[in-house]
Backbone as CSV, one residue per row, in Angstrom:
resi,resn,N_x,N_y,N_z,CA_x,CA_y,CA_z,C_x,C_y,C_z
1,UNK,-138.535,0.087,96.707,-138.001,0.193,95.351,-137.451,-1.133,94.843
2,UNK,-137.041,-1.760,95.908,-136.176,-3.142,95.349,-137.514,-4.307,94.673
3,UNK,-138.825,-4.541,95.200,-139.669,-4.829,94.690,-140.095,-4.819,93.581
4,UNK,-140.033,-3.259,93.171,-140.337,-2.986,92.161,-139.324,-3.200,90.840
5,UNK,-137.989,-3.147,91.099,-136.695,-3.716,90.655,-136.975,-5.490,90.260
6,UNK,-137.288,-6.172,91.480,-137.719,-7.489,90.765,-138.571,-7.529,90.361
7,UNK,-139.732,-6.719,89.906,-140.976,-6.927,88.948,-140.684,-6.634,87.894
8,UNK,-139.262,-5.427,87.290,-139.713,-5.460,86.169,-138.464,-6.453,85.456
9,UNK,-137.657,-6.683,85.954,-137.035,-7.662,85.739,-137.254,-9.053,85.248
10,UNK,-138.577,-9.237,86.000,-139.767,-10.280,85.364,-140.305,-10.058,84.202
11,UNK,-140.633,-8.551,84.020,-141.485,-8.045,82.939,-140.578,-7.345,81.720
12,UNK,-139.194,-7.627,81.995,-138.499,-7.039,80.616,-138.719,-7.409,79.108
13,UNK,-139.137,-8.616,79.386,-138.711,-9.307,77.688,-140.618,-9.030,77.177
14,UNK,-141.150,-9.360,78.239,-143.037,-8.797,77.975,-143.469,-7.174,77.398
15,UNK,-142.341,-6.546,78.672,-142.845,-5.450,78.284,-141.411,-4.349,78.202
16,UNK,-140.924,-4.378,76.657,-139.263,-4.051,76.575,-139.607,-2.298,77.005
17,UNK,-140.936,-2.187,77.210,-141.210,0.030,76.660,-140.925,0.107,78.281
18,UNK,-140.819,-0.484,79.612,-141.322,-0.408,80.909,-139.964,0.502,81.165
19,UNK,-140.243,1.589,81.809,-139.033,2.439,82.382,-138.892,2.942,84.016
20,UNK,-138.205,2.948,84.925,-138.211,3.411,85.926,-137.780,4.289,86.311
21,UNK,-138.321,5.581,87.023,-137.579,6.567,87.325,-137.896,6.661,88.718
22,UNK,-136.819,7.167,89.568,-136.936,7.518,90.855,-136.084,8.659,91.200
23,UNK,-137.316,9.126,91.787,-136.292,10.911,92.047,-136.592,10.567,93.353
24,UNK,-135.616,11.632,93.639,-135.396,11.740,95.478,-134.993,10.750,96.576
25,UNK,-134.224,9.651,95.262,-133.357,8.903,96.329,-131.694,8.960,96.460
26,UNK,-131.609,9.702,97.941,-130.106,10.208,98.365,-128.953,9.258,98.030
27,UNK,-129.615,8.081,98.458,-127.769,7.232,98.371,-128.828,6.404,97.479
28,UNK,-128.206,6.096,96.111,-128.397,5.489,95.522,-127.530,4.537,94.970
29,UNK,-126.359,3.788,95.803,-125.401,3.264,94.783,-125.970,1.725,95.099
30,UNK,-126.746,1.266,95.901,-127.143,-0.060,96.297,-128.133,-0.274,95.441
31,UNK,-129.132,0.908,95.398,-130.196,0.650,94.470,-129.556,0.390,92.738
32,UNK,-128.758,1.320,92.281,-128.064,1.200,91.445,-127.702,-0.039,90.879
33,UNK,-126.210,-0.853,91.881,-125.951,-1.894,91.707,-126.842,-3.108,91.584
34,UNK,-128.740,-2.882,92.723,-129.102,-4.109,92.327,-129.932,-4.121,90.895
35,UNK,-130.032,-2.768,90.659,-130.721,-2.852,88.821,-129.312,-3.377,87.998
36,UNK,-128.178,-2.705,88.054,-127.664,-3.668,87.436,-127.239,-5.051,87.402
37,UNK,-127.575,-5.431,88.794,-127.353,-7.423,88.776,-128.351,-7.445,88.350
38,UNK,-129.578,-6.867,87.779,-130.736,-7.754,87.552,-130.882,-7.404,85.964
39,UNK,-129.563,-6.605,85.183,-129.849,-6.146,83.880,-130.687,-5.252,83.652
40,UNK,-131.060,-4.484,84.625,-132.195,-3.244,84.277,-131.115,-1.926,83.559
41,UNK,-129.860,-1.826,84.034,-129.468,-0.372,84.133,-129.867,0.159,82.985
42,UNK,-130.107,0.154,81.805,-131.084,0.707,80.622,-132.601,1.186,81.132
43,UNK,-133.026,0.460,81.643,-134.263,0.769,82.019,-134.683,1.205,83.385
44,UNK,-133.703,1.591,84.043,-133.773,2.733,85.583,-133.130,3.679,85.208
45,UNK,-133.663,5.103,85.949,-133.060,6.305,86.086,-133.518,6.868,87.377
46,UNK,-132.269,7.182,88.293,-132.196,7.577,89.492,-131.701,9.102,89.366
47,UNK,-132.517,10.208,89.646,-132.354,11.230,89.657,-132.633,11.554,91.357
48,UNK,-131.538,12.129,91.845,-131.467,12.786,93.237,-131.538,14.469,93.159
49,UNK,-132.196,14.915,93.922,-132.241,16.590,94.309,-133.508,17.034,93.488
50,UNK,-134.247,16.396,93.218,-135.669,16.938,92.493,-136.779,17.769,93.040
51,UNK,-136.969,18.279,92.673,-138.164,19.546,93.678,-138.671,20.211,93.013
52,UNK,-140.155,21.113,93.189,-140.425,21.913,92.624,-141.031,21.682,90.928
53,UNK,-141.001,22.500,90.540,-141.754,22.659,88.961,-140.753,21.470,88.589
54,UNK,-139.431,20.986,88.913,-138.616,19.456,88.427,-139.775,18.644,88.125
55,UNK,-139.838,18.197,89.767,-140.653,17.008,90.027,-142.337,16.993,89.615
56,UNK,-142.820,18.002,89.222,-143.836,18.300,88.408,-143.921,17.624,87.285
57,UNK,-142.965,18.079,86.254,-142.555,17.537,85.076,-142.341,16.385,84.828
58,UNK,-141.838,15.112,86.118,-141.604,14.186,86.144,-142.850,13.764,85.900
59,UNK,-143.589,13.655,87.141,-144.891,13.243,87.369,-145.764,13.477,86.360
60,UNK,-145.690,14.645,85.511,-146.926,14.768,84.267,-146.235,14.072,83.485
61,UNK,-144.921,13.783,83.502,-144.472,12.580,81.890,-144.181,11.108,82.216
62,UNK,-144.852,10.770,83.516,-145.623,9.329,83.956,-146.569,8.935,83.479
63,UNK,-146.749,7.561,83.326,-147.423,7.022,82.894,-148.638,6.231,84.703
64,UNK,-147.667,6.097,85.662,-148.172,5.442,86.811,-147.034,6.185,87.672
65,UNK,-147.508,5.856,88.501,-146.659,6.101,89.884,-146.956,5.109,90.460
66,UNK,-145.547,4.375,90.969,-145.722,2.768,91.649,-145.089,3.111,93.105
67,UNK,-145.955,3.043,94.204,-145.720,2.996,95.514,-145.705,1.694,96.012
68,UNK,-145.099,1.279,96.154,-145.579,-0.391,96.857,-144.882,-0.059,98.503
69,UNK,-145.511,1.094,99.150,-144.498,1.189,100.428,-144.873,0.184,101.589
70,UNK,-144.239,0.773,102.976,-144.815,-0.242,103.821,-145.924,0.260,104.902
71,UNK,-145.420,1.949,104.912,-145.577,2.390,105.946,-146.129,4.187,104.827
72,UNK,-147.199,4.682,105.040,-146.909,5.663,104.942,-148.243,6.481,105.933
73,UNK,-147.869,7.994,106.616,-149.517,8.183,107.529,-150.635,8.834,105.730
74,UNK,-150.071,9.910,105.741,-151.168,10.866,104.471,-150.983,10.119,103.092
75,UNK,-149.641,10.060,102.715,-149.099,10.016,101.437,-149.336,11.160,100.620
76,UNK,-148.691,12.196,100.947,-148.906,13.267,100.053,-148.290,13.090,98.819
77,UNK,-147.191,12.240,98.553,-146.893,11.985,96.715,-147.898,11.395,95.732
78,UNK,-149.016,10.454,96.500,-150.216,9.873,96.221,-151.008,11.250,95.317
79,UNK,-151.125,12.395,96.116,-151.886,13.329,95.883,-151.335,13.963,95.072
80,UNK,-149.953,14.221,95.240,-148.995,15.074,94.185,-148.762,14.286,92.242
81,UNK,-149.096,12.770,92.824,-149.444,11.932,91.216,-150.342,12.528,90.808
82,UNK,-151.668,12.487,91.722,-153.237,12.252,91.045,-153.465,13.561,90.388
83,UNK,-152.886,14.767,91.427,-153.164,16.276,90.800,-152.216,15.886,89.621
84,UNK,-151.485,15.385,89.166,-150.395,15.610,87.403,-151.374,14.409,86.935
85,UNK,-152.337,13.836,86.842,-153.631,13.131,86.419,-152.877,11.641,86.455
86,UNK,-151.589,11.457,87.274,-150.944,9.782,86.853,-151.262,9.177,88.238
87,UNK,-152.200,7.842,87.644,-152.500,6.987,88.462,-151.490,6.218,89.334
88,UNK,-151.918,5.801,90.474,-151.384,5.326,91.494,-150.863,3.881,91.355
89,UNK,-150.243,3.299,91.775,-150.189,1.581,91.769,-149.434,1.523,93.328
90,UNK,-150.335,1.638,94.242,-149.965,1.493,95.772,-150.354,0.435,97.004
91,UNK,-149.872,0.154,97.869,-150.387,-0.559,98.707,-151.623,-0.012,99.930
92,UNK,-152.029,-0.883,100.405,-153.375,-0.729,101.075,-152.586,0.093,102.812
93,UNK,-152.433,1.265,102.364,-151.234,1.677,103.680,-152.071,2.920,104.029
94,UNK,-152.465,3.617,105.299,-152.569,4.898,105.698,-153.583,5.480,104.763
95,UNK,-153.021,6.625,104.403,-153.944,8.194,103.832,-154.662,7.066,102.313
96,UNK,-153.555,6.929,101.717,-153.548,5.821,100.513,-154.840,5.236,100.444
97,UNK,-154.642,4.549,101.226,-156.131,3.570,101.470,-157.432,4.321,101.276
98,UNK,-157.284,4.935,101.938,-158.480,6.386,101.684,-158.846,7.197,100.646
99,UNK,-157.923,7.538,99.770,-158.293,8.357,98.695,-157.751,7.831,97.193
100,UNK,-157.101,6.772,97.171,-157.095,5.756,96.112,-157.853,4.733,95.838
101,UNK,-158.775,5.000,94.473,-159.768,3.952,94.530,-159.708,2.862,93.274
102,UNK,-159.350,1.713,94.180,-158.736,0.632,92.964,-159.353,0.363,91.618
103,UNK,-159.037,0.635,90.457,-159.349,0.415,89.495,-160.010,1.457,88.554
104,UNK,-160.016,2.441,89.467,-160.742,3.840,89.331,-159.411,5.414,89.207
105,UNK,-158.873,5.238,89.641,-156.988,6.012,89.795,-155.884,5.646,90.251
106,UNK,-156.156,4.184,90.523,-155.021,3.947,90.648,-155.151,2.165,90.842
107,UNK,-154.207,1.356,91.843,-154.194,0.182,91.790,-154.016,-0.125,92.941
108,UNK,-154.362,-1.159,93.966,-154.239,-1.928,94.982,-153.057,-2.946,94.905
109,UNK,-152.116,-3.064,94.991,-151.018,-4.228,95.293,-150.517,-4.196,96.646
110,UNK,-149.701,-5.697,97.020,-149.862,-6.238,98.039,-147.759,-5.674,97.880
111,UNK,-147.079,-6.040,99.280,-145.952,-5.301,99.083,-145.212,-6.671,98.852
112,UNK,-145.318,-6.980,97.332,-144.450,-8.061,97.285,-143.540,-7.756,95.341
113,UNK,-142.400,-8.156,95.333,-142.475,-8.659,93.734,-143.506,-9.409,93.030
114,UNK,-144.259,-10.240,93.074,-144.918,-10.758,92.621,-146.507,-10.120,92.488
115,UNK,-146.977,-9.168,93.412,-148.127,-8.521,93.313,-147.882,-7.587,92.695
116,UNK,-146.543,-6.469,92.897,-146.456,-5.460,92.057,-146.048,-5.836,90.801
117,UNK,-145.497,-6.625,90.066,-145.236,-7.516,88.934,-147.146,-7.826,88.434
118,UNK,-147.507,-8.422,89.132,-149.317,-8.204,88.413,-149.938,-7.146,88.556
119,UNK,-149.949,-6.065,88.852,-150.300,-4.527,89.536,-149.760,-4.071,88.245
120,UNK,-148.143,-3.986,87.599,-147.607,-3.453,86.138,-148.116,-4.143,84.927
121,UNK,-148.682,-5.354,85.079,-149.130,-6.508,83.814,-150.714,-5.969,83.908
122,UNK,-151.348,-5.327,85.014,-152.962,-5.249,84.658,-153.105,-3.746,83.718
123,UNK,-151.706,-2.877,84.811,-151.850,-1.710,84.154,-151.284,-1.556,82.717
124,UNK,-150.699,-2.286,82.464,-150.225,-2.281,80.805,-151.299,-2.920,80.336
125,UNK,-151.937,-3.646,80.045,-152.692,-4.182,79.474,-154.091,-3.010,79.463
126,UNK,-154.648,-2.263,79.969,-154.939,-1.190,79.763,-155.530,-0.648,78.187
127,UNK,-156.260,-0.510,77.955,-156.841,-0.021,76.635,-156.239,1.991,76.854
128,UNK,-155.688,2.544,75.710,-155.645,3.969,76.082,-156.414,4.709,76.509
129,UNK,-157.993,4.074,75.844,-159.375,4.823,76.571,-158.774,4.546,77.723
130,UNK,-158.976,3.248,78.429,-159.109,3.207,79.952,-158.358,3.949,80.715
131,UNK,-157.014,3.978,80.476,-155.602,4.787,80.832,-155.713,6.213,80.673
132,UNK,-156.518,6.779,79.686,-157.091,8.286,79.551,-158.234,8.339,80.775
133,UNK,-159.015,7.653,80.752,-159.986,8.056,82.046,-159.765,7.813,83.443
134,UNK,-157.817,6.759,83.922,-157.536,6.864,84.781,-156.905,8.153,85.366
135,UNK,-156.488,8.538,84.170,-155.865,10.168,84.608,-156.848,10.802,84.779
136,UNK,-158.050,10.947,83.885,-159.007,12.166,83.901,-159.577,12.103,86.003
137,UNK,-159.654,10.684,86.317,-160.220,10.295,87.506,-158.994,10.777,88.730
138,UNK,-157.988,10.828,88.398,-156.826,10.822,88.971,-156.716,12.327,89.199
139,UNK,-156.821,13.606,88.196,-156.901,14.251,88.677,-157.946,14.964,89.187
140,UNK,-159.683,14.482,88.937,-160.781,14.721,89.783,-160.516,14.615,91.058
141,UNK,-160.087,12.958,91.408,-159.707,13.007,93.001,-159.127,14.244,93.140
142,UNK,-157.418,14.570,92.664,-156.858,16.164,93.567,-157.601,16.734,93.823
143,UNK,-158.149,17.102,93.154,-159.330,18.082,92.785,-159.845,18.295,94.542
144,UNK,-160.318,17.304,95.059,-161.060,17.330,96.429,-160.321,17.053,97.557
145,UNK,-158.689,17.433,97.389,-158.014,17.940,98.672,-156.900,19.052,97.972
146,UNK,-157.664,19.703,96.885,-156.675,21.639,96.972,-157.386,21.754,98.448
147,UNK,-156.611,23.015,98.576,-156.488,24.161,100.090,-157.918,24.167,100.687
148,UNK,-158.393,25.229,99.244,-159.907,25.745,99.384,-161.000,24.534,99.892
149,UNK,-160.917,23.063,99.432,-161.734,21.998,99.769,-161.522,21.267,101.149
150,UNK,-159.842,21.042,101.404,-159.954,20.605,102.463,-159.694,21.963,103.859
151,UNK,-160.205,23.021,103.517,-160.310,23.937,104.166,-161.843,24.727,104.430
152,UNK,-162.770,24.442,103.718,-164.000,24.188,103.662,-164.767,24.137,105.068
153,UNK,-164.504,22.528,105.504,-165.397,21.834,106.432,-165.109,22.733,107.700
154,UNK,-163.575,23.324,107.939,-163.129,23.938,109.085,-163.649,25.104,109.040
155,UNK,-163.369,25.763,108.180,-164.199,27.253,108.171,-165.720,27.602,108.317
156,UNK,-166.275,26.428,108.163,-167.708,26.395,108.493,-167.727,25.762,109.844
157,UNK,-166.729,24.732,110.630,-166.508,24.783,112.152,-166.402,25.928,112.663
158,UNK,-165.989,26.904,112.212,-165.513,27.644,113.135,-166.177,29.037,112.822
159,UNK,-166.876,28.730,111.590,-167.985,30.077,111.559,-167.417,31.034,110.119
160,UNK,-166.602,30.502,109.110,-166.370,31.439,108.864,-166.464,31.078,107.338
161,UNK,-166.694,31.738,106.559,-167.405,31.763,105.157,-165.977,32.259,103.932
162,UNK,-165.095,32.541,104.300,-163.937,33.433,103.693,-163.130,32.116,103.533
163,UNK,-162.519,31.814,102.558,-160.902,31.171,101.804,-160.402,32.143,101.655
């Protein structure tokens, strides 16, 4: 998150519309304090305890979802963006790597301020067509890990024709 804190910090006066939200972080008073040394506190919102049809709502009134993590195995929030049709802006990590396809639903950045800072400048720059067909692509991908799909290949391992 702090990454992403110095990117847009870079990108305030470029891009004054840029907003951050982060749900589901417990102790937030560090994260807090460093948006405000960096003049963001207008433009972060830290919401803790989000779940459910919440965090739904979040995600469909995104514009991106910015992962720049270090470490992740599946990334099921990856999947939980793409099904609410909002493209990815993630690093080349685990599950990620696999079912995010750069330039197509989402974005490839490297885990730095300065890559995710060009990762937010490619995706703003964005025509709305393009940004409409990253969602439309974004939620095709979900599309091919609901239950029924990635439950498919096994049920025909094992003989059996029924979801």
């Amino acid at each position: 998150c702090f990454e992403i804190l110095d990117a847009l910090a870079s990108l305030k006066s470029e891009y004054p519309q840029l907003h951050y939200v982060v749900a589901g972080r417990d102790n937030s008073e560090a994260f807090i304090l460093a948006a405000r040394a960096l003049g963001l506190e207008d433009r972060v919102t830290v919401l803790s305890g989000v779940h459910g049809e919440s965090l739904t709502r979040l995600y469909q009134g995104a514009d991106l979802f910015v992962l720049p993590t270090e470490y992740e195995s599946f990334g099921l929030v990856g999947i939980e963006s793409l099904a609410c049709g909002v493209p990815v802006l993630t690093t080349r990590v685990g599950g990620l790597e696999d079912y995010v396809t750069d330039g197509q639903d989402g974005l490839f950045v490297e885990r730095t301020s300065d890559s995710v800072k060009e990762g937010l400048r490619k995706f703003m720059t964005l025509s709305a067509d393009q940004r409409a067909l990253m969602s439309q692509s974004a939620r095709q991908k979900a599309e091919r890990y609901s239950w029924p799909e990635v439950l498919r290949p096994l049920l025909r391992l094992i003989g059996s024709t029924k979801i």
